[in-house]
C-alpha positions as CSV (number, residue, x, y, z in Angstrom):
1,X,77.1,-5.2,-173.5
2,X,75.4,-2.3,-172.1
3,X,75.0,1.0,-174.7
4,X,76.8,4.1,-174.3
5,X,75.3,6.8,-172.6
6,X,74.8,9.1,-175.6
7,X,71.6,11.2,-173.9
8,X,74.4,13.3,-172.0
9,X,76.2,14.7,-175.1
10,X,73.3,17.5,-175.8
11,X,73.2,18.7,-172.2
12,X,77.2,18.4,-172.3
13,X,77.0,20.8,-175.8
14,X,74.8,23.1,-174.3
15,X,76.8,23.7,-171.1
16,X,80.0,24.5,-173.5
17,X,77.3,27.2,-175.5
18,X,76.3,28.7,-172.1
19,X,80.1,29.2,-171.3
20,X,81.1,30.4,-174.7
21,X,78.1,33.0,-174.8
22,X,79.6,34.4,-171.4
23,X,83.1,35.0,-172.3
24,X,81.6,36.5,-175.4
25,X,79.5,39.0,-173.4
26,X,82.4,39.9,-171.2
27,X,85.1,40.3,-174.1
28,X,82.5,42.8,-175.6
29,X,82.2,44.7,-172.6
30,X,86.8,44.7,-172.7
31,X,86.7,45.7,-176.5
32,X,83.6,48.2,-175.5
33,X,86.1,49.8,-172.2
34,X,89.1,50.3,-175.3
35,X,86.9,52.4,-176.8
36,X,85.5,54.9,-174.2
37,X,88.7,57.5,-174.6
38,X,87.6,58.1,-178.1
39,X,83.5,57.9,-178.0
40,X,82.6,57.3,-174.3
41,X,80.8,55.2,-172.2
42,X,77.6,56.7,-174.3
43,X,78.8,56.2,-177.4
44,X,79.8,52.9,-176.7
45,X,76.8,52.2,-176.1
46,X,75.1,53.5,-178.9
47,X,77.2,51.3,-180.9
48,X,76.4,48.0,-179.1
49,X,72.9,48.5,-179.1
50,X,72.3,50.1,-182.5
51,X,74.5,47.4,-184.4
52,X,73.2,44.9,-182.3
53,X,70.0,45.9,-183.2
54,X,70.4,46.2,-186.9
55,X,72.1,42.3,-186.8
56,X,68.8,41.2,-184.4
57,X,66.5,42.5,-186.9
58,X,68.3,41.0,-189.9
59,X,68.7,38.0,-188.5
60,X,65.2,37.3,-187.1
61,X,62.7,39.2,-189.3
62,X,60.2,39.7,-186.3
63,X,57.8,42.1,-188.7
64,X,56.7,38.8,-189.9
65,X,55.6,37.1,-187.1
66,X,51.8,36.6,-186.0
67,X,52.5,38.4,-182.5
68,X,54.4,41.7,-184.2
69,X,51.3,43.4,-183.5
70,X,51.0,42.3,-179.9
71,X,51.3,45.0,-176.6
72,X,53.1,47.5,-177.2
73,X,53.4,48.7,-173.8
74,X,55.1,46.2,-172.1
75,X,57.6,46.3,-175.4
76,X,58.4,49.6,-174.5
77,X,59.1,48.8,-171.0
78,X,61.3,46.0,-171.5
79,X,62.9,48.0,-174.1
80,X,63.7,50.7,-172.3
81,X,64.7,48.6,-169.4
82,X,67.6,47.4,-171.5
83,X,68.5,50.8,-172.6
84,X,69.2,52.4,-169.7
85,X,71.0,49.1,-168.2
86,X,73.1,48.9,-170.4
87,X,74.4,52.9,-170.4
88,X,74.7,52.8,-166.6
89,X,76.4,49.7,-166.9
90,X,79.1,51.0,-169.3
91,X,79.1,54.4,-167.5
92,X,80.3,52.3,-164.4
93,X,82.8,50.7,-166.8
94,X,84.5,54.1,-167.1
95,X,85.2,54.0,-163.2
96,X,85.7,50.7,-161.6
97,X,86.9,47.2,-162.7
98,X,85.1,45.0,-164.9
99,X,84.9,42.1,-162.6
100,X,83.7,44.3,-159.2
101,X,80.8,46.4,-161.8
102,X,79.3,42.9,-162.9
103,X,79.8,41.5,-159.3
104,X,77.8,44.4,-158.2
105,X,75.3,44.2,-161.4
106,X,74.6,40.7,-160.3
107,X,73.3,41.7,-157.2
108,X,70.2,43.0,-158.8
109,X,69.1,39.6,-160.1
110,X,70.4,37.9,-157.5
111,X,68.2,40.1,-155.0
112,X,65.0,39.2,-156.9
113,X,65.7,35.7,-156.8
114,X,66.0,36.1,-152.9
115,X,63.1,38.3,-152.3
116,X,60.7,35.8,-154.3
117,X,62.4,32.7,-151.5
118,X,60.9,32.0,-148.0
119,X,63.5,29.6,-147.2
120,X,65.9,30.0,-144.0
121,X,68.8,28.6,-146.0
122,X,68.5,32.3,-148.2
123,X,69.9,33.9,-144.9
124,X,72.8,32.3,-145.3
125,X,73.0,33.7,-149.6
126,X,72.4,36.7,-148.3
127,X,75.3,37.0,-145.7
128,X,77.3,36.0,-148.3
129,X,76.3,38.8,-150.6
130,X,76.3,41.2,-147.6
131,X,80.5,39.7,-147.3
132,X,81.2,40.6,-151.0
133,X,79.9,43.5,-151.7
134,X,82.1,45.0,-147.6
135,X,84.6,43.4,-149.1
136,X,84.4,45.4,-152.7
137,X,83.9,48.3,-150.8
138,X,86.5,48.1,-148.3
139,X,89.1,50.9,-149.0
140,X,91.8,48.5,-147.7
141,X,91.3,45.6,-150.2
142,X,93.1,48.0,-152.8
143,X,95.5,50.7,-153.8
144,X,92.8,52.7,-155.3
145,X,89.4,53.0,-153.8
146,X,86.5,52.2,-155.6
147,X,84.6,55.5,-157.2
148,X,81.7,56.2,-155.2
149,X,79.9,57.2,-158.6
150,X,81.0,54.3,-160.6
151,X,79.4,52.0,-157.2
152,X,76.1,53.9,-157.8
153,X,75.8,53.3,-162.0
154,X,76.7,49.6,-160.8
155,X,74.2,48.9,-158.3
156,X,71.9,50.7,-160.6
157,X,72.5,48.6,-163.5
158,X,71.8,45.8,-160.9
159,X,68.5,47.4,-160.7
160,X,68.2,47.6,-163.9
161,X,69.0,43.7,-164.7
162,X,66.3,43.1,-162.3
163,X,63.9,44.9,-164.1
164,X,64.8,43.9,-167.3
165,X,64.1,39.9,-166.1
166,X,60.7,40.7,-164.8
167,X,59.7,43.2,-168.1
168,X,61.5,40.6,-170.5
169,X,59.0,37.4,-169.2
170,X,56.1,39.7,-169.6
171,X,57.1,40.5,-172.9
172,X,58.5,37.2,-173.8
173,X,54.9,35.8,-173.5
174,X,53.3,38.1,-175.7
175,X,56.1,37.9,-178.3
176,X,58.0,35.2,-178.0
177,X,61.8,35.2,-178.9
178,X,61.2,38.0,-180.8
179,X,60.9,39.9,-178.2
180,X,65.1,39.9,-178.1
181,X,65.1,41.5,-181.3
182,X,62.2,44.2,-180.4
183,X,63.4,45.2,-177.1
184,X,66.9,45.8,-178.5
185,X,65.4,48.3,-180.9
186,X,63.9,50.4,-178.8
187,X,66.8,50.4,-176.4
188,X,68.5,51.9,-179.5
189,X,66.2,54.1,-180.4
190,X,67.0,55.4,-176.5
191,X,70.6,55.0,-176.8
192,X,71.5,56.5,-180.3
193,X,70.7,60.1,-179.3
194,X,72.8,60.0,-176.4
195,X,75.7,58.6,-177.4
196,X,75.3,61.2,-180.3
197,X,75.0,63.9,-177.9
198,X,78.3,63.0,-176.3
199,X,80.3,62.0,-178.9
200,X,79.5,63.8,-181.9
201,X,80.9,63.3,-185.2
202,X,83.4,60.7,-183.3
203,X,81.0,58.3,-183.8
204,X,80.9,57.8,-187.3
205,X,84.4,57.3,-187.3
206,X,85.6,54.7,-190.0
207,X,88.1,53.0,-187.9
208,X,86.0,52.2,-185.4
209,X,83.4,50.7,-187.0
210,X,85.0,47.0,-187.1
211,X,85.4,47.4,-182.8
212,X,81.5,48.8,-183.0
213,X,80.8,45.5,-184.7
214,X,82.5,43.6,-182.5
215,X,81.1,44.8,-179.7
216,X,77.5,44.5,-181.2
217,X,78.3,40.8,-182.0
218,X,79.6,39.9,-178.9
219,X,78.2,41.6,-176.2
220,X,74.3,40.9,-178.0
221,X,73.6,39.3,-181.2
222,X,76.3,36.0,-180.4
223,X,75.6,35.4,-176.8
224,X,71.6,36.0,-177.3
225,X,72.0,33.3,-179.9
226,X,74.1,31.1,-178.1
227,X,72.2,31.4,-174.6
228,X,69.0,30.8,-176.5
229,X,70.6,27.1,-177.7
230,X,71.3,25.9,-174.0
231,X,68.1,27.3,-172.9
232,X,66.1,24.8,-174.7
233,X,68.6,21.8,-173.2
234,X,69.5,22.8,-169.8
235,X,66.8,22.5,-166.7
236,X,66.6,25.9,-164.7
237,X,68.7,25.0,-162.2
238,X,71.8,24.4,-164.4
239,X,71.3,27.3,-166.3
240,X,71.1,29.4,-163.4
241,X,73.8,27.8,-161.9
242,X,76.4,28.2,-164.6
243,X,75.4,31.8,-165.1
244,X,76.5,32.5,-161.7
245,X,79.9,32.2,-163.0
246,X,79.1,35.8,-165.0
247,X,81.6,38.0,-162.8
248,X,83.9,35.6,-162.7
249,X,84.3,35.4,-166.5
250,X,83.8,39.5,-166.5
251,X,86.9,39.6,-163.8
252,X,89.0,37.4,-165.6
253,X,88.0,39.3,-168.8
254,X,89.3,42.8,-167.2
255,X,92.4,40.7,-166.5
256,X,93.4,39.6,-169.7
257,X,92.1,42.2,-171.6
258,X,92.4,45.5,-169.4
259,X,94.9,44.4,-167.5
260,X,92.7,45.1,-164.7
261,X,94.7,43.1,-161.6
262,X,92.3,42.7,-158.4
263,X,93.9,41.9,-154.8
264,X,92.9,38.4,-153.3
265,X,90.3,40.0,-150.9
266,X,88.6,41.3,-154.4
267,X,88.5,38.0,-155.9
268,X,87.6,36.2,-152.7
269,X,84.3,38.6,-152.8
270,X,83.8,37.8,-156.1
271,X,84.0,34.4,-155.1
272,X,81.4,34.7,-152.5
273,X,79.0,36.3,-154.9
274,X,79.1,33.5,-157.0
275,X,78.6,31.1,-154.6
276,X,75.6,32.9,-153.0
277,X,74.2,33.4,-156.5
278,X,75.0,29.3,-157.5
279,X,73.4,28.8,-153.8
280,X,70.3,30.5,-154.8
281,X,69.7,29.0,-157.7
282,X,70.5,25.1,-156.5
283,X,67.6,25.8,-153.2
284,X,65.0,27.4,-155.6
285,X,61.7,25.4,-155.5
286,X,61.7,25.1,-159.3
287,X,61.4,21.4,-160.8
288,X,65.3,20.6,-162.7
289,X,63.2,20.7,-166.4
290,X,61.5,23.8,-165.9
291,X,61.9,26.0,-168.7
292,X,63.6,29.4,-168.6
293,X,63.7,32.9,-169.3
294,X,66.5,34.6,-170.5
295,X,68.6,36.4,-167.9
296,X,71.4,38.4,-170.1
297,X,71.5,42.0,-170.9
């Protein structure tokens, strides 16, 4: 009688982390949007990155590692990268959608991955891009147009994703996964005086310290954990596959939680994005058990 198949169950685990560490990032980014009448975009900000900080640091003690006294300069870089992503990000929040900014955010890794490819096939990923993001910005796909300005701090914090992967391996290999919990603190250190600047005294408001927490724990210290687990059990190709599904979770997170509706022709370009980005990812010349980096903001 031949054995069950039990090798399948860790890869089967890990696929259900990778999943819940998405909805997790994009229910942050929904509980984040609630509170931008009372602190902003900046202050939410400075909440997620501050808290999520303080929870990193707590959690992973990097002072004690061998390589806490590795290059600074490329810490500071990465850093910084995810500082100012993640404010431009947010600041796009307070204009557009939640599913069409992180459709538009994915672009930026999406366009690394394609400019690092030689293949005819990526012609094809990026017509399909090309499709989505006419199709976002067609004035007819909508009753509202899109804000021109909330387009810009989305394609920016596309940018800024991009960045952000290519800073993040550099500084992954000097200090390992503590380099999460490093980079998150300087991108506090960048994001605290802002969001103080903006909202003032708001920000130490009691009630919404258990929302600031929330945020922290879901849009970085949760999903980091979680993406970390299925790194180490998924090949590349998988991983990068199932992350493709990012904007739709974020659209279907706007949805439920901001009752942000989109028209068909916005979903169908979602859609397309998705499939350019899973299309990518599935024609990379990278071996299925390659290891990878982490991708997340």
């Amino acid at each position: 009688m031949p054995r069950p198949n039990t090798s399948l169950a860790p890869a089967l685990l890990a696929v259900g982390v990778l999943l819940i560490a998405m909805a997790s990032y994009q229910c942050g980014a929904a509980i984040a949007k609630m509170l931008f009448p009372m602190v902003g975009a900046q202050g939410a900000t400075a909440y997620r990155l501050v808290l999520g900080a303080v929870i990193l640091l707590v959690l992973r003690r990097p002072w004690r590692s061998r390589r806490a006294q590795g290059n600074k300069r490329v810490l500071w870089g990465y850093g910084l990268s995810i500082g100012v992503m993640n404010l431009v990000f947010y600041l796009a929040l307070q204009r557009i959608p939640l599913g069409i900014a992180v459709a538009m955010e994915f672009t930026g890794p999406l366009a690394l991955a394609l400019f690092h490819s030689r293949r005819w096939l990526d012609v094809v990923w990026i017509g399909l891009v090309v499709v989505g993001l006419v199709l976002l910005l067609s004035p007819g796909n909508a009753s509202k147009r899109l804000d021109p300005i909330g387009v810009f701090y989305a394609l920016a914090a596309g940018i800024g994703w991009a960045c952000y992967i290519v800073l993040g391996q550099k500084a992954g290999a000097v200090y390992g996964t503590d380099a999460v919990a490093w980079g998150t603190s300087v991108a506090a250190l960048v994001a605290f005086p802002i969001g103080l600047a903006h909202a003032g005294h708001a920000l130490f408001t009691p009630s919404l310290l258990l929302p600031a927490l929330g945020i922290a724990i879901l849009s970085s210290a949760l999903p980091y954990t979680l993406e970390m687990m299925a790194m180490t059990r998924l090949p590349t190709r998988t991983f990068g596959t199932l992350l493709s599904l990012e904007p739709a979770f974020a659209a279907l997170a706007g949805m439920i939680f901001l009752s942000e509706h989109l028209s068909l022709l916005q979903w169908f370009a979602i859609v397309a994005i998705v499939v350019a980005s899973a299309g990518t990812v599935l024609s990379a010349r990278k071996a299925a058990s390659e290891p990878v980096e982490p991708v997340m903001p």
